[in-house]
C-alpha positions, 0 to 999 in steps of 0.5 A, spaced: 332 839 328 327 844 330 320 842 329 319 845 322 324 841 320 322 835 323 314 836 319 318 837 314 320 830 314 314 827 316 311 831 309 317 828 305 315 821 308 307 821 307 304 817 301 301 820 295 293 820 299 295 823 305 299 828 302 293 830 298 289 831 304 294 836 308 295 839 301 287 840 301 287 842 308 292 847 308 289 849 301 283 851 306 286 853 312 289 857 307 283 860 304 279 861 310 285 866 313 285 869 307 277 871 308 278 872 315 283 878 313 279 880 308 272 881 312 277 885 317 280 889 313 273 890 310 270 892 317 276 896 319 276 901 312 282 899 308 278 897 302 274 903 302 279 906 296 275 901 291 268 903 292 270 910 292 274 909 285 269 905 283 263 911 284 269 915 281 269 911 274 261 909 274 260 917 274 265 917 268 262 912 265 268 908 265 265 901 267 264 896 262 261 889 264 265 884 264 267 880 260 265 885 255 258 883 252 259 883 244 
């Protein structure tokens, strides 16, 4: 059994309360790497396509609040 499987065992085992905790902490780890690509593909370029084509369709006119106010 490699070692994947045995965590897998040992969170098959777990009771409700300790489930819940790792299920949260992995919810955040989770998150954090999440923000932590986010902020280096934000630093390094990538996302620049957005505020460009959202510079191109606020020139248009083509932004609307969101929700759309009535």
């Amino acid at each position: 059994m490699d070692r994947v499987e045995e965590i897998e065992v040992a969170i098959n085992n777990l009771p409700p309360e300790e489930y819940r905790q790792l299920s949260q902490w992995f919810r955040e780890l989770d998150q954090r790497c999440w923000d932590e690509q986010l902020d280096r593909d934000s630093a390094a370029g990538k996302l620049d396509f957005l505020f460009d084509e959202a510079e191109s369709e606020s020139a248009r006119r083509l932004l609307h609040d969101w929700p759309t106010l009535k």
